[in-house]
C-alpha positions as CSV (number, residue, x, y, z in Angstrom):
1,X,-99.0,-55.5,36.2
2,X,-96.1,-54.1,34.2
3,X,-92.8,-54.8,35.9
4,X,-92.1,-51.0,36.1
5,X,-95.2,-49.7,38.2
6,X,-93.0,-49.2,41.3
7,X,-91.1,-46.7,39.9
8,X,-92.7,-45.3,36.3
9,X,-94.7,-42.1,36.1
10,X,-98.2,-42.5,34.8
11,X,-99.3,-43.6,31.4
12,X,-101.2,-40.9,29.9
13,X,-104.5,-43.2,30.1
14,X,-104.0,-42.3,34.4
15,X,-103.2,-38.6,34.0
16,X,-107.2,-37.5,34.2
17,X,-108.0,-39.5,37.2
18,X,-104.7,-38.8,38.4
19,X,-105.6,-34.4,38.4
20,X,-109.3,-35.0,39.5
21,X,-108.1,-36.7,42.7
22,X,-105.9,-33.8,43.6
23,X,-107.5,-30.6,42.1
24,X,-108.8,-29.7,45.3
25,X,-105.6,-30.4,47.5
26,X,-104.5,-27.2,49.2
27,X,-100.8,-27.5,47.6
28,X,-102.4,-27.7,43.8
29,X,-105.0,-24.4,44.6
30,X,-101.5,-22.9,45.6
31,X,-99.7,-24.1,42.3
32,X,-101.9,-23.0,40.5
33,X,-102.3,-19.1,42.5
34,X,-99.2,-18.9,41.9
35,X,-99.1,-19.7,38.5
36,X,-102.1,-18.0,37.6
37,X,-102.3,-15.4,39.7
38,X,-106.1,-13.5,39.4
39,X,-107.3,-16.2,37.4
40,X,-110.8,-17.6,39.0
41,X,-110.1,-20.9,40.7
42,X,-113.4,-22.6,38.7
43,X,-111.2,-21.8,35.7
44,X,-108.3,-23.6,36.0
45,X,-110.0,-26.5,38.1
46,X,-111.9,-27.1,34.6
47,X,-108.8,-27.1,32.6
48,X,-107.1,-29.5,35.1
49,X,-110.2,-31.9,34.9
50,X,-109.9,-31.5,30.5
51,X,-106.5,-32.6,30.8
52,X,-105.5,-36.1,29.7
53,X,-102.0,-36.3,28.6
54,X,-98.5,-35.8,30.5
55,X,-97.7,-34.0,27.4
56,X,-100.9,-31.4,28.1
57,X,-100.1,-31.2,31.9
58,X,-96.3,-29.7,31.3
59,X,-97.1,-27.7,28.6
60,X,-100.3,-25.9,29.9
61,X,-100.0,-25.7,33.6
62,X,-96.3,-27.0,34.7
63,X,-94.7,-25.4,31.6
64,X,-96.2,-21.5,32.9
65,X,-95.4,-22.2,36.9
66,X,-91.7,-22.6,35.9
67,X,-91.6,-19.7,33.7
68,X,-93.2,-17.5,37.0
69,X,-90.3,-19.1,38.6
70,X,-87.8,-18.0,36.5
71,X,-89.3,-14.0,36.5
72,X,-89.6,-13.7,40.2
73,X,-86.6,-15.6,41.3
74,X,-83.9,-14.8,38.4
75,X,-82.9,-12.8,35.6
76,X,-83.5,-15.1,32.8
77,X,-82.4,-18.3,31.6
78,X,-79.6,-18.5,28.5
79,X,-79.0,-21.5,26.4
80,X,-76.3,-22.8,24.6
81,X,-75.9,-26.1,22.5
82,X,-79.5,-26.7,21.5
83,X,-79.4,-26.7,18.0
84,X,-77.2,-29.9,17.9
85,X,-80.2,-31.8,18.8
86,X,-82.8,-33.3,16.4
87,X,-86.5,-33.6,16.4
88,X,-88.4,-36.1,17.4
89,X,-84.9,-37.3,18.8
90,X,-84.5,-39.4,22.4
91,X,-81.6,-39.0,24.6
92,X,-79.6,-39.4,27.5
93,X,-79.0,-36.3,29.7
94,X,-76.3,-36.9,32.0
95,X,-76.3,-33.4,33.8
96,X,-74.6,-32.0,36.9
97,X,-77.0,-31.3,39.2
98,X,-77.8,-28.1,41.4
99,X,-81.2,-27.8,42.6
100,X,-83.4,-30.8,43.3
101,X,-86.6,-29.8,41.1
102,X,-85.6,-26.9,38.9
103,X,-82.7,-28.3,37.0
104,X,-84.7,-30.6,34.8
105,X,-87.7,-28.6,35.2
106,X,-85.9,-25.2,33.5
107,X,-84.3,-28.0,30.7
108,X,-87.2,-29.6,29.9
109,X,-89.0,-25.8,29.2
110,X,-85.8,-25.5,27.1
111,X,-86.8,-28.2,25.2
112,X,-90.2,-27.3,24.5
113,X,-88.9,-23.8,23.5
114,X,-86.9,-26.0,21.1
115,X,-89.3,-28.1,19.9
116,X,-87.4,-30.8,21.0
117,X,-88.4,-34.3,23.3
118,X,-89.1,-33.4,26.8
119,X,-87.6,-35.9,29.6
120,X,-88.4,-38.6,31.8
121,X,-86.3,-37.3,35.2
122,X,-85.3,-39.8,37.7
123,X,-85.6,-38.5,41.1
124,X,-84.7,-39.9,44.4
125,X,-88.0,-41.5,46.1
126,X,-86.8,-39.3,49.3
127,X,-88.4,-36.8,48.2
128,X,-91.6,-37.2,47.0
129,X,-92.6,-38.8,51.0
130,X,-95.8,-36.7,50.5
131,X,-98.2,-38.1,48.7
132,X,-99.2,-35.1,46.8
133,X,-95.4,-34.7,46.1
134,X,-95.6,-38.6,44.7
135,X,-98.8,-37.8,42.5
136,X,-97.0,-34.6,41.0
137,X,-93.9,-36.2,40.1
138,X,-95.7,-38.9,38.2
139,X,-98.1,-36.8,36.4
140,X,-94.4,-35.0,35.5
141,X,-92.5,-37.5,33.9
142,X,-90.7,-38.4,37.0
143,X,-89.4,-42.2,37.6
144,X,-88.3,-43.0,41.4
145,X,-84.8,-44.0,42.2
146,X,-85.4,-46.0,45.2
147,X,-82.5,-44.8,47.9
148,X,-80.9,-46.6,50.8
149,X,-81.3,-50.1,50.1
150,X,-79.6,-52.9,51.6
151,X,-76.8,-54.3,48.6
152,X,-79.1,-57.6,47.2
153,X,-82.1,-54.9,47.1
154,X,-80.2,-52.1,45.4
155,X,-78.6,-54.5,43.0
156,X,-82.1,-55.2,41.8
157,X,-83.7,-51.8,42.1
158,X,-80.5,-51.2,39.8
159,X,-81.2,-53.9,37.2
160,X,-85.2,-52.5,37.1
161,X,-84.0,-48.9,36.6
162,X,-81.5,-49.7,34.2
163,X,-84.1,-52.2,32.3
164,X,-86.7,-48.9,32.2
165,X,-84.4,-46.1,31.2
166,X,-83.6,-48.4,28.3
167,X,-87.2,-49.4,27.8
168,X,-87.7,-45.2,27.3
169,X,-84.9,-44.3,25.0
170,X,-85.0,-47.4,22.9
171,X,-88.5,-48.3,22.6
172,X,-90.5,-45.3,23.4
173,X,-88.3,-42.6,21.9
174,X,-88.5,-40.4,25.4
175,X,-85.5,-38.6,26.2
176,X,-84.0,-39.5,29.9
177,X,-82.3,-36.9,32.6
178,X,-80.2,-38.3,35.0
179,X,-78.2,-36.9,37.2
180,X,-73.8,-37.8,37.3
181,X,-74.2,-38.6,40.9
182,X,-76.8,-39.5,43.3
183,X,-77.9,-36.0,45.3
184,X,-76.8,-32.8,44.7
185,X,-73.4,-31.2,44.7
186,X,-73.1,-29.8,47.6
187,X,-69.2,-28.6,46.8
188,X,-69.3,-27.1,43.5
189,X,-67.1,-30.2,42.4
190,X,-69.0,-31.5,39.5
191,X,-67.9,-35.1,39.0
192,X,-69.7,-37.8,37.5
193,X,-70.2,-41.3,40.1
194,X,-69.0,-44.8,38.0
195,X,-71.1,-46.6,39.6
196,X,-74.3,-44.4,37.5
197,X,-72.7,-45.9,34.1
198,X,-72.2,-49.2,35.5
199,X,-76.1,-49.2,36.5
200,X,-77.2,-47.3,33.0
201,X,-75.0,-50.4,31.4
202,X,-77.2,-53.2,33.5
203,X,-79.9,-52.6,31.3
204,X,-77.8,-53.1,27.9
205,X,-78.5,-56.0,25.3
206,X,-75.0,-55.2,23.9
207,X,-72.3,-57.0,24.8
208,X,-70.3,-53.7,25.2
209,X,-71.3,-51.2,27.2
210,X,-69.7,-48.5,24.7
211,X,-71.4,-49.9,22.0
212,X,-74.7,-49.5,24.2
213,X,-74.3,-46.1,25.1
214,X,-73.5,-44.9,21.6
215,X,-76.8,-46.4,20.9
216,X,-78.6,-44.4,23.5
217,X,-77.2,-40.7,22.7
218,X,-75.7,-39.5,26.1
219,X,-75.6,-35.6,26.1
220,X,-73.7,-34.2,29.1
221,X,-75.7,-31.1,30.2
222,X,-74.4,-27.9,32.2
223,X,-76.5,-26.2,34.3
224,X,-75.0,-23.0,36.0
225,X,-76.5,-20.2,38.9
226,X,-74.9,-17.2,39.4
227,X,-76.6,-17.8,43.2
228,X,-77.2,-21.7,44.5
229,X,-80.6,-21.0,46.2
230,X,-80.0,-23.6,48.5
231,X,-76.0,-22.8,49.5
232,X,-76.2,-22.3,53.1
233,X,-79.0,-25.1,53.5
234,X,-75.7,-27.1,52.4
235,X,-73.5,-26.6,55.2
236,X,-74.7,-28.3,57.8
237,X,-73.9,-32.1,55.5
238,X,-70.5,-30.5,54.7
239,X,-69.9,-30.0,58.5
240,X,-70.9,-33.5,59.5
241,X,-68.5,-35.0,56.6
242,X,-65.8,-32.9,57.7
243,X,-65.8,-34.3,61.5
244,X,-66.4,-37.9,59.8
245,X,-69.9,-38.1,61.1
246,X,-72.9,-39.5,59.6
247,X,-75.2,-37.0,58.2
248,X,-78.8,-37.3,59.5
249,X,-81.4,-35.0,58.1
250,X,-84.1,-33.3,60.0
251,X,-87.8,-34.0,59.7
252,X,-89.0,-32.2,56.2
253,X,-85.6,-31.5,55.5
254,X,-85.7,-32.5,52.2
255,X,-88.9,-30.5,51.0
256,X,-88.0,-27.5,52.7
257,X,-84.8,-27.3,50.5
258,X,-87.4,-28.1,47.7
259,X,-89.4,-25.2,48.5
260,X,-85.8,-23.1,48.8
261,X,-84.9,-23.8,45.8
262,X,-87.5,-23.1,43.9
263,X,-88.2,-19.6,45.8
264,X,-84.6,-19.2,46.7
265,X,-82.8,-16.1,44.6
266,X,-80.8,-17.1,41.4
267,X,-80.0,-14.3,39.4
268,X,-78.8,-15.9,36.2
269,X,-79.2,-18.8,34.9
270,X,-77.3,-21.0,32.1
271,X,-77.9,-24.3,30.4
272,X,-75.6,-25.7,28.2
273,X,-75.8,-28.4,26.3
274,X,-72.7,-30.3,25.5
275,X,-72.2,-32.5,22.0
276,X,-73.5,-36.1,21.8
277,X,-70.8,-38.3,22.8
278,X,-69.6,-40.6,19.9
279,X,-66.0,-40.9,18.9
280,X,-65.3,-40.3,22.4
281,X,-66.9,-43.9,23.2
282,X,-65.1,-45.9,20.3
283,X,-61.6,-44.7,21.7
284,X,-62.5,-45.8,25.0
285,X,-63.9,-48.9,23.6
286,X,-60.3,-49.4,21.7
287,X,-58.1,-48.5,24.6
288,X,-59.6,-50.3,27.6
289,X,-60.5,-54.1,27.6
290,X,-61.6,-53.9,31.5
291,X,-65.2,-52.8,32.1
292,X,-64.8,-50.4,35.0
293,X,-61.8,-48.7,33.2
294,X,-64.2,-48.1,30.5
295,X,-66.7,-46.8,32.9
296,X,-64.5,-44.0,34.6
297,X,-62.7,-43.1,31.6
298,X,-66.4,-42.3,30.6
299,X,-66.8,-40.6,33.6
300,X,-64.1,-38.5,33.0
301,X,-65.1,-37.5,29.3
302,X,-68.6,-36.7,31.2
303,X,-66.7,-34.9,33.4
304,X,-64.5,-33.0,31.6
305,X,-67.5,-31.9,29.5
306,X,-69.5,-30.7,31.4
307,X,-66.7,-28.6,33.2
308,X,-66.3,-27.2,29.8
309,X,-69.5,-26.2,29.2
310,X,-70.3,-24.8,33.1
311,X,-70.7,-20.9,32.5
312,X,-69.1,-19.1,35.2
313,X,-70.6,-16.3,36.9
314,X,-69.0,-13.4,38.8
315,X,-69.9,-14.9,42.1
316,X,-67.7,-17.9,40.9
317,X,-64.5,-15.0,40.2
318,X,-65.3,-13.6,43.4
319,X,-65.2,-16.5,45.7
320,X,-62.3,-17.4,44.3
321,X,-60.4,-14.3,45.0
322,X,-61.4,-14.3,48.5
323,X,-60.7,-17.9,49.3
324,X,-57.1,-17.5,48.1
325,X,-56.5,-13.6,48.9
326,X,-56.1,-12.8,45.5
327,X,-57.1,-10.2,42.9
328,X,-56.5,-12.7,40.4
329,X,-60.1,-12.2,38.7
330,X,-61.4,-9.0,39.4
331,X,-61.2,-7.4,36.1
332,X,-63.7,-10.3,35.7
333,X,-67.0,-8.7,38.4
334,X,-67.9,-4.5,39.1
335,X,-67.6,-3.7,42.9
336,X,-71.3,-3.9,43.4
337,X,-71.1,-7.6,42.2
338,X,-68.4,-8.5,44.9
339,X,-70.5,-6.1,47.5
340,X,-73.5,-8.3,46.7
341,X,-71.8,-11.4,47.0
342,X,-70.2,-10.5,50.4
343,X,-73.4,-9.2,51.6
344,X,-75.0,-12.7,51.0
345,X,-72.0,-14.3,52.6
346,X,-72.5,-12.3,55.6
347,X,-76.1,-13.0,55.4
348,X,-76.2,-16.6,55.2
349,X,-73.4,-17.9,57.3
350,X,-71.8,-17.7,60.5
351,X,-68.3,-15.4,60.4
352,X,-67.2,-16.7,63.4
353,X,-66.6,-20.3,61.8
354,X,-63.5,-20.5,60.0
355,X,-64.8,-23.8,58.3
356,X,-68.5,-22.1,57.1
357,X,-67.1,-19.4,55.6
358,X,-64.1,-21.4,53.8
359,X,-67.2,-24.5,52.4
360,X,-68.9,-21.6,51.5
361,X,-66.2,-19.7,49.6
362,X,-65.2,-23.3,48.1
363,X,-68.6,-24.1,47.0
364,X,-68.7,-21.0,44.3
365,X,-64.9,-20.9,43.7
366,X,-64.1,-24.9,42.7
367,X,-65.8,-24.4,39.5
368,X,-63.2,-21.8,38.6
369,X,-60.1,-24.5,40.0
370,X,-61.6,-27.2,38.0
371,X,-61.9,-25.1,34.2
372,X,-58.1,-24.2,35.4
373,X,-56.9,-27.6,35.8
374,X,-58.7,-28.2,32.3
375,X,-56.8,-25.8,31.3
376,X,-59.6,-23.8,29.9
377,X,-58.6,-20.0,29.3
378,X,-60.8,-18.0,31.5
């Protein structure tokens, strides 16, 4: 038993057995109607049972369900950066992160556009409770991160994640997506968490972490929606943080804000990819002798990256504007755009709380404050 089978996706040699057990669950039949809408269910069961390869699952089946995502839920996907990557080429995606499935799920179809290394995605082990949900992450290239641990525990789930990701960029040549914080951003404040790089650094042979990491080619990645499909569904958490209470989610919580995501509106959509981070890593290597001032000053080049790179929408001009009573940006969205956007407002949250509305303003309009502070002409 390899030490990794808690938490890896399948090996290719599982995939087949893997898709005849669940060709008949009700939630593939409806992956697959939706995918392949009119298509006769005998024909894409017998596809599913030819299949034998992660590679052949994405590309054939997972590859066309995000695509249908994409056409009924948006109006397109633009790209920006891909051409700095090689073929044939493994690295480390450290992305902000939006939407639970569809962030790695719309880069890795980028990447297969590109001809480029599709990811192994870490995702939390909260939400794949179902155990369809389980079987379809691993037969997706998804590796658990194993959440709310007691300290001893985490330390070691740490160590074993650190120890795999490495195992995948070093000695399997498979790119990794991770994400620069555990859960989403439920603020719009994009900012990468230490305490990821320390754990990516655990699993280092090197005896600096920089020198490590220059090994492993970290690429931030910016992912940007002109509408977060799941922004309402992220007030309730702000609430409970803002009255210093403990969050506690309802029952299904998590996959119904899967579900929203995915099927949630979008209009546009932009990925960026930022440059792979070299220099950057040998100055911080030079100026800092302490290990965790290395860490968040890496953090911060992460951040200020991807901050960079984050495409900002006419929603994000709007909300701005409205939070601080300005008409700083409007020569920036049409009328029609800002009609929308208050419609959706009105829509979605409650107008009678003061605090709603503002996290809901805030949520769209800190990307803007954060480019500013960059100093980034808008």
């Amino acid at each position: 038993m390899s030490k990794f089978d808690s938490i890896r996706p399948y090996y290719d040699a599982e995939i087949n057995g893997a898709l005849k057990d669940t060709v008949d669950h009700p939630m593939m039949k409806a992956l697959m109607e939706f995918t392949f809408p009119g298509v006769d269910e005998e024909i894409w069961k017998t596809q599913l049972k030819k299949t034998y390869s992660i590679r052949d699952f994405q590309s054939n089946f997972i590859y066309h369900s995000i695509q249908k995502v994409i056409e009924l839920t948006s109006e397109g996907v633009t790209t920006t950066g891909f051409e700095k990557l090689e073929q044939n080429t493994s690295y480390l995606f450290i992305s902000n992160h939006r939407d639970i499935i569809l962030d790695t799920s719309i880069l890795n179809g980028c990447l297969f556009d590109h001809g480029l290394l599709m990811t192994a995605s870490a995702i939390g082990d909260n939400l794949v409770k179902k155990s369809f949900m389980n079987i379809l992450a691993k037969i997706n290239r998804n590796f658990l991160v194993l959440r709310g641990l007691p300290p001893r525990e985490l330390l070691q789930s740490s160590k074993l994640l650190s120890e795999y990701i490495a195992q995948l960029l070093l000695r399997e040549n498979r790119s990794v997506w991770i994400a620069q914080r555990e859960g989403r951003t439920k603020d719009g404040n994009d900012a990468t968490h230490p305490g990821v790089l320390k754990m990516l650094a655990m699993g280092s042979e090197e005896e600096n972490s920089m020198k490590y990491f220059k090994k492993i080619r970290i690429v931030p990645i910016s992912i940007s929606y002109e509408y977060d499909p799941t922004d309402a569904l992220k007030m309730p958490q702000l609430i409970a943080e803002a009255n210093n209470e403990v969050y506690v989610k309802a029952k299904n919580e998590d996959f119904n804000t899967l579900l929203s995501g995915i099927m949630g509106p979008k209009k546009r959509i932009h990925i960026s990819v930022g440059k792979i981070l070299d220099t950057e890593l040998d100055a911080i290597a030079l100026e800092f002798d302490n290990a965790n001032k290395q860490f968040q000053a890496l953090a911060q080049v992460l951040d200020d990256a991807i901050i960079k790179n984050y495409k900002l929408w006419p929603t994000n001009f709007i909300a701005y504007d409205k939070l601080n009573g300005t008409t700083q940006f409007s020569h920036l969205y049409t009328a029609d755009e800002k009609a929308l956007f208050e419609r959706r407002l009105e829509m979605r949250i409650d107008h009678s709380d003061e605090f709603q509305m503002q996290s809901f303003l805030a949520m769209y309009a800190n990307p803007v404050v954060n480019k500013m502070k960059l100093g980034d002409a808008i």
